[in-house]
VEXLOTI-705846 format. One line per 10 residues: number of its first residue (from 1); their letters; for each residue y, x, z of N, C-alpha, C. Coordinates in steps of 0.02 Angstrom, whole numbers, plus 50000, padded with zeros to 5 digits. Layout:
// residues N
NUM	A	Y:X:Z:Y:X:Z:Y:X:Z  ...
// end
This chain:
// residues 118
1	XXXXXXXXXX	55689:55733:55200:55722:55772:55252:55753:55727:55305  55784:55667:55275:55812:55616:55339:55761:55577:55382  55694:55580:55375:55644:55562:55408:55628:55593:55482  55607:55654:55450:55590:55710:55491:55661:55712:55564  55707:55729:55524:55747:55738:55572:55789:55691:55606  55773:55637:55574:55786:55583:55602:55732:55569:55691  55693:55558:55662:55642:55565:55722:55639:55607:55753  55682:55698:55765:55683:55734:55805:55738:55689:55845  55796:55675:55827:55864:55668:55844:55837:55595:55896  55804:55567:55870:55767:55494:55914:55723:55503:55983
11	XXXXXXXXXX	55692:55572:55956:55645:55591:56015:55690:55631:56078  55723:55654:56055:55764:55703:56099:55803:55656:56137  55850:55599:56099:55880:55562:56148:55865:55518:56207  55771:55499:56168:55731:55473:56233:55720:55528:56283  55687:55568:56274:55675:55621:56322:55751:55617:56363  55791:55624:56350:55860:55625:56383:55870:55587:56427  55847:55524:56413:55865:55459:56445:55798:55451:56485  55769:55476:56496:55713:55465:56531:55723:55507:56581  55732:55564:56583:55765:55629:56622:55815:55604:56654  55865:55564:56630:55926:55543:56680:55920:55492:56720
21	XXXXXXXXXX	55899:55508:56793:55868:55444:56843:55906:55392:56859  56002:55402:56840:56041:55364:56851:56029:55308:56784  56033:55336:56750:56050:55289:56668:55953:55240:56683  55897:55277:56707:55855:55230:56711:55860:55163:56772  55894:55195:56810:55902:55145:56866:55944:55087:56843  56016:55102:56800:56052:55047:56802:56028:55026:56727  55983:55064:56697:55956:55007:56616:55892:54960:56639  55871:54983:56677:55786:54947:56712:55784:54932:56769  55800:54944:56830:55771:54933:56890:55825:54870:56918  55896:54881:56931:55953:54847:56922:55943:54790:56885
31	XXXXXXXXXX	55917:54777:56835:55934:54709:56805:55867:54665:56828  55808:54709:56834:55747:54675:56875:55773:54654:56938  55820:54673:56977:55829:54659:57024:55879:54607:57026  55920:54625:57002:56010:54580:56993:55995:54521:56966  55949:54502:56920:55955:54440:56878:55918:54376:56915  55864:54428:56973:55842:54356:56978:55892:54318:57038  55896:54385:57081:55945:54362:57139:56018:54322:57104  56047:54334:57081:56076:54278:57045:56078:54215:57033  56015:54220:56991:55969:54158:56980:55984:54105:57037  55930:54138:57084:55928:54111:57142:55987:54107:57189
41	XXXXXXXXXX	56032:54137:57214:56106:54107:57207:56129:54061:57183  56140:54059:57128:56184:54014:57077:56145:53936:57092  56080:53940:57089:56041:53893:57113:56040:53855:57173  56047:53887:57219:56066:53866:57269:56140:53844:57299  56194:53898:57264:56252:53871:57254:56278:53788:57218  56229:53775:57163:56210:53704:57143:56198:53671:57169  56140:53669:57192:56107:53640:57248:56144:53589:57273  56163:53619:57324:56229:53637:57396:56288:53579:57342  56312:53599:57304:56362:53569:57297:56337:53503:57261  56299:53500:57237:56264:53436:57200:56261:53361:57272
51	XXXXXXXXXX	56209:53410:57323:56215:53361:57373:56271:53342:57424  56323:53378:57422:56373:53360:57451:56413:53316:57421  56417:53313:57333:56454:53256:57309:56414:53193:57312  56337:53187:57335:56308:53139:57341:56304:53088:57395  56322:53141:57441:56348:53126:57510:56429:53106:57512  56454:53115:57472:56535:53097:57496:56530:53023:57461  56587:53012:57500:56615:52935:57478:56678:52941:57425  56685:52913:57388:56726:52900:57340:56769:52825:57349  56843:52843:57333:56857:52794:57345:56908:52757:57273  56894:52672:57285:56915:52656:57212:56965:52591:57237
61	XXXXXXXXXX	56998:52597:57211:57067:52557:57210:57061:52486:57169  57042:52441:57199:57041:52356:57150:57104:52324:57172  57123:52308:57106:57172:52285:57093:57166:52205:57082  57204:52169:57117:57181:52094:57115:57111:52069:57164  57097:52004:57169:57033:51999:57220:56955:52006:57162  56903:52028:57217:56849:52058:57155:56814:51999:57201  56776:51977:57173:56693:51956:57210:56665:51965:57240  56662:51968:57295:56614:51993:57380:56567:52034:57344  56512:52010:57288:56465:52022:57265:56481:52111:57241  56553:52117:57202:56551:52166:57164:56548:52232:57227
71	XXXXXXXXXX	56611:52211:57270:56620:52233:57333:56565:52274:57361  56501:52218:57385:56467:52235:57402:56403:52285:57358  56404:52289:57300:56370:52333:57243:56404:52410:57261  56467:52382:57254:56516:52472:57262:56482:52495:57336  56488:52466:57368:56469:52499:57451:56390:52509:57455  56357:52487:57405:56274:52512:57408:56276:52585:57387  56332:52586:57331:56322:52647:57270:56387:52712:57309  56386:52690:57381:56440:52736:57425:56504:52760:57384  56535:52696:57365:56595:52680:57334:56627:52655:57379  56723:52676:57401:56733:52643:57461:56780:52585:57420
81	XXXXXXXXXX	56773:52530:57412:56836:52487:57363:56890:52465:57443  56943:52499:57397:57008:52495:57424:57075:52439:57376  57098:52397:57424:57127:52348:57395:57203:52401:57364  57219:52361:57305:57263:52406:57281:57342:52411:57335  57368:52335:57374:57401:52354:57413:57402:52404:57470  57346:52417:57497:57339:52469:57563:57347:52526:57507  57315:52535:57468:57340:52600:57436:57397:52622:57421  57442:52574:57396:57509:52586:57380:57558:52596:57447  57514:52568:57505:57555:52591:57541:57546:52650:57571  57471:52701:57584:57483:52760:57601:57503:52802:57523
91	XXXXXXXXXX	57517:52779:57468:57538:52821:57418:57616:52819:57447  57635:52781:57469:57711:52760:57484:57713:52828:57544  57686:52812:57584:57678:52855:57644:57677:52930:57658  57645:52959:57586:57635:53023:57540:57684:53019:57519  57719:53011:57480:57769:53019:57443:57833:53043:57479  57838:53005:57558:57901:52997:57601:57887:53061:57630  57840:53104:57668:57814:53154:57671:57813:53210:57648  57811:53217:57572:57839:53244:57525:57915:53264:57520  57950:53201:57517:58023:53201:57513:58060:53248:57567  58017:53234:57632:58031:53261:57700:58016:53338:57703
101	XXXXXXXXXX	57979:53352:57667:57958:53420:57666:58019:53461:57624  58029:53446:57544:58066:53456:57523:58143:53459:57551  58170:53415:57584:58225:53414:57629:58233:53475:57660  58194:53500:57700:58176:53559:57757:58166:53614:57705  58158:53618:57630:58144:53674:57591:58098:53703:57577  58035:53684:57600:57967:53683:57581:57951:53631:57519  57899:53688:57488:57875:53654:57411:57819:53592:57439  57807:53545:57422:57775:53497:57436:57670:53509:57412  57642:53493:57442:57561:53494:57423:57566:53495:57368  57490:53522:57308:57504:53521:57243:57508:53542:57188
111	XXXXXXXX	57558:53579:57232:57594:53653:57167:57669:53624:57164  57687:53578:57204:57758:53551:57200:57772:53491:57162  57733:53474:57133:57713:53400:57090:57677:53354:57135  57759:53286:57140:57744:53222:57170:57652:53199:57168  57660:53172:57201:57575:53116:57196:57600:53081:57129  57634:53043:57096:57629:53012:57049:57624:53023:56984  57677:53109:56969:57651:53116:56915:57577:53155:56906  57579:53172:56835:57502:53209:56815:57521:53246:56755
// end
């Protein structure tokens, strides 16, 4: 007996769902459509951002004197090497900036957390 009417109760709910042009559109047609555009989005959203970090310069802070040689390796591999004094002094420079802002009652870049800590 659970056979039989099992398979009425199965057939009827397809028929149902076949009949309802909304429920076919967003179970079948919608995801044929949505998934690839996505795809292709997301892909291109990659893309895009892949080559822009390839294109940027990065910059690295040496501490002490390096070797012309190494120097010159970093600047092939669009590394910018920055001596650690010039850095400390626009970190110095940031910081005073900061202070100044705060003074006047504005939260500083950030989220309100100095450049130094982390």
């Amino acid at each position: 007996m659970r056979g039989p009417a099992l398979r009425l109760i199965a057939s009827k709910e397809i028929l149902d769902t076949l009949r309802d042009r909304r429920t076919l559109f967003v179970s079948l047609i919608l995801p044929l459509l949505l998934y690839p555009a996505l795809l292709l989005g997301l892909t291109q959203i990659i893309g895009t951002t892949q080559r822009n970090l390839v294109l940027e310069h990065q910059r690295i802070v040496l501490v002490g004197d390096a070797p012309e040689a190494v120097v010159n390796h970093l600047r092939a591999e669009k590394l910018d090497p920055v001596g650690a004094d010039k850095e400390e002094k626009g970190l110095s420079a940031r910081l005073l900036d900061e202070l100044a802002e705060m003074e006047e009652g504005e939260a500083p870049e950030g989220g309100g957390r100095g450049c130094g800590s982390s």
